[in-house]
C-alpha positions, 0 to 999 in steps of 0.5 A, spaced: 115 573 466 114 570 459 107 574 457 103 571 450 109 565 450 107 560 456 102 559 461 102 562 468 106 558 473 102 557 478 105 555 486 102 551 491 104 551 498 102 544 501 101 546 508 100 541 512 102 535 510 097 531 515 091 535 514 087 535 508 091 540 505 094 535 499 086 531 498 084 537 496 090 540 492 090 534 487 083 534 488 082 540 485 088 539 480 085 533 477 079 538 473 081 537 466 081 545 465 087 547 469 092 543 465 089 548 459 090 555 463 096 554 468 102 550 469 102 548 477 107 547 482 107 544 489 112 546 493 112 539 497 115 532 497 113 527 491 112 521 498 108 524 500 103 526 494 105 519 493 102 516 499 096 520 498 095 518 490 095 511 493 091 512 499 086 516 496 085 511 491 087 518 486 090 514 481 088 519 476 093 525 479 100 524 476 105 528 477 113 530 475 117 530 480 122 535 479 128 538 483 127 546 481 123 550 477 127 551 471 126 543 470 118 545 470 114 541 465 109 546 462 104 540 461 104 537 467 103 537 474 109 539 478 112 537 484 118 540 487 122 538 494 121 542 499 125 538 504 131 532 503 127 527 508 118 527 507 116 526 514 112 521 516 104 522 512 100 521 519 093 524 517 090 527 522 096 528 527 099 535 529 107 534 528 113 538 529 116 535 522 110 536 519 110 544 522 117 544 519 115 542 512 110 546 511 114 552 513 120 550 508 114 550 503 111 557 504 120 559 504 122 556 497 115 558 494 117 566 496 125 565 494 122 563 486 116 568 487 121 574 488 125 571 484 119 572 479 119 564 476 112 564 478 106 568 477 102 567 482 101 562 490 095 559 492 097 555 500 094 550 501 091 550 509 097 549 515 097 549 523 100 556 526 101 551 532 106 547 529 109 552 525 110 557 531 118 558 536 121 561 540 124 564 533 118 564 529 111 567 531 106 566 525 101 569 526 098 567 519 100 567 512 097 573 510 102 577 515 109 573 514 107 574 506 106 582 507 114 581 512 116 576 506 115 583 501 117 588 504 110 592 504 107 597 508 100 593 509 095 589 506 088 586 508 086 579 507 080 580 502 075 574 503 072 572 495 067 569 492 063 570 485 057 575 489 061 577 495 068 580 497 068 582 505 075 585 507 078 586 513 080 593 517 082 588 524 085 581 522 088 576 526 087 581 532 085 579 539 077 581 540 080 585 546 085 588 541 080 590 536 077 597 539 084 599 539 086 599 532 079 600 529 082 608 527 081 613 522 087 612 518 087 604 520 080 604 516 083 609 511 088 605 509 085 599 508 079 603 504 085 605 499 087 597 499 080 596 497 079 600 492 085 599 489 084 592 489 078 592 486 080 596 480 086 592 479 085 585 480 078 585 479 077 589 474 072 593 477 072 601 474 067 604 479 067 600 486 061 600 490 064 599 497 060 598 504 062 599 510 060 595 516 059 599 523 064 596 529 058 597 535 051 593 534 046 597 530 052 601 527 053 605 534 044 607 535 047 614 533 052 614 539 048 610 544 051 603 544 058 606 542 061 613 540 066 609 533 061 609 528 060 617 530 067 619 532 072 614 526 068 610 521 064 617 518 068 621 518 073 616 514 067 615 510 065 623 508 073 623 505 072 618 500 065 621 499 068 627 498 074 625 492 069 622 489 069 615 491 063 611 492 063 609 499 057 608 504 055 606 511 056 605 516 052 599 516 049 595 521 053 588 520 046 583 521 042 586 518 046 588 512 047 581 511 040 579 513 037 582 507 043 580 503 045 587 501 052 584 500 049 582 493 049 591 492 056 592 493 062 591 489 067 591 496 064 591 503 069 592 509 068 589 516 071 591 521 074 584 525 075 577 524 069 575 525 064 580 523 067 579 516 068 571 515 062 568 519 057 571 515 062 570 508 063 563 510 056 561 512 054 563 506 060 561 501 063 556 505 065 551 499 067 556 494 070 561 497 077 565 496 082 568 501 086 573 496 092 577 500 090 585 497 095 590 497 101 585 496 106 587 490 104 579 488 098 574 487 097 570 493 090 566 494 088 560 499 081 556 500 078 559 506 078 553 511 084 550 515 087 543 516 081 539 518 085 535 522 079 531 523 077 528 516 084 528 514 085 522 510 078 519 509 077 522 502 072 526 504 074 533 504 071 538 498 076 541 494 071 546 491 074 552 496 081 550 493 080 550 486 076 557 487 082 559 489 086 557 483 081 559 478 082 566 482 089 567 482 089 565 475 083 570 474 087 575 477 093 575 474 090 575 467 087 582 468 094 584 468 097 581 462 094 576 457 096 568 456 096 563 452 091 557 453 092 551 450 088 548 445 
């Protein structure tokens, strides 16, 4: 990677190409500091971000298309092919060819990560329903990118400007989440987080909160025996080297009195728990980053919208959070030139 000569090069999977994932992507590149700060590339197929310019009335969004990344124009929006034939563009309709196309993108951006010919990935929304095989079980991109580089584990790390909620449970059945809420489990993803936050956010002391699994944080064993049993005694360890851990917290109240606002990091311990309230309160500029990846990998945080596909409707602010956090990122850990 060229540090200090060029600007970061950005990949952008497209998703799915029937949702409102290519609106908001050339929405969201159309803010005239991107060009100063990144060079971006989007792993889809230049017919169908034609049909979108035109559909959309984006007469503003230009883009080159080129065959690979070593033809990258650094002034310039990229668009690489990602299949031979574009499938046809039908806003708001699941297809199989948009599935495959979708996935082909996610492949060839993860070739040229690995390959290091770009410094970091933002996807954009895609169906797991179209994706998925009988080959192929997609869980979600969070995992195939922790398969795809061979690492240990990850966390899926919700962002925005005052809050960052990561997740012990991810894409786990509410049935399953008692199971794999264990000591080394949240161990694990404590590590992540601190990690993470000093790395990639630059915080040096994290502040972290972590969420109780039962109601009311368990009622001292009352309503549940985790809290007593799992989630403190992880917590003491950390407390224990030094680190500034505390909870376990009751999930509603902790975000009903905005305690969020106090803490640099907050763990939660499933799905829902974390991202009901992250998105009730930072739905239009928050972030899903990937921590605990040997690469930077952000996303908006809502999916395909199958249902305003197409009708020029959809904000891309939670897109274009993503990209200036991915850039973000990647800047604390090496220095770009910005173009005047």
């Amino acid at each position: 990677m060229n540090h200090k000569k060029n600007k970061p090069v950005l990949g952008i999977t497209i998703g799915d190409i029937n949702g409102i994932s290519a609106e908001v992507t050339m929405k969201a590149l159309m803010d005239n500091r991107i060009l100063k700060q990144i060079t971006p590339v989007i792993y889809a197929h230049g017919k169908a971000m034609t049909f979108y310019r035109k559909h959309l009335k984006l007469e503003d969004f230009n883009f080159m298309q080129i065959r690979s990344i070593e033809e990258i124009h650094h002034k310039k929006i990229n668009v690489i092919n990602v299949v031979e034939e574009c499938p046809e563009v039908m806003p708001g309709v699941e297809t199989l060819e948009s599935g495959k196309m979708a996935l082909a993108s996610l492949d060839h951006a993860i070739k040229d990560l690995k390959e290091e010919k770009i410094d970091a990935l933002v996807t954009a929304p895609l169906n797991k329903n179209n994706i998925n095989s009988a080959e192929l079980k997609f869980v979600g991109h969070t995992e195939y990118l922790t398969e795809a580089f061979n690492s240990n584990d990850s966390m899926m790390f919700m962002v925005a400007e005052d809050m960052r909620v990561g997740l012990v449970c991810g894409h786990v059945p509410l049935s399953e989440v008692v199971a794999n809420v264990t000591g080394k489990r949240i161990k694990q993803k404590l590590k992540i987080m601190l990690k993470s936050l000093k790395e990639d956010f630059g915080i040096e002391k994290p502040r972290i909160a972590v969420l109780g699994l039962n109601p009311h944080a368990g009622e001292d064993g009352l309503l549940g025996k985790e809290e007593e049993e799992i989630i403190k005694p992880a917590i003491r360890e950390f407390k224990d080297q030094g680190h500034l851990i505390f909870g376990p917290y009751a999930s509603d109240g902790f975000f009903g009195m905005m305690h969020q606002k106090k803490f640099d990091g907050i763990l939660a311990m499933y799905h829902d728990q974390g991202l009901i309230p992250f998105k009730t309160l930072a739905f239009e500029s928050g972030v899903n980053f990937t921590a605990g990846l040997p690469i930077t990998r952000t996303s908006p945080d809502h999916g395909t919208a199958y249902n305003i596909a197409g009708k020029n409707i959809a904000d891309e602010g939670s897109m274009r959070s993503a990209i200036f956090t991915a850039y973000d990122i990647i800047s604390q850990k090496a220095d770009w030139e910005e173009d005047d």
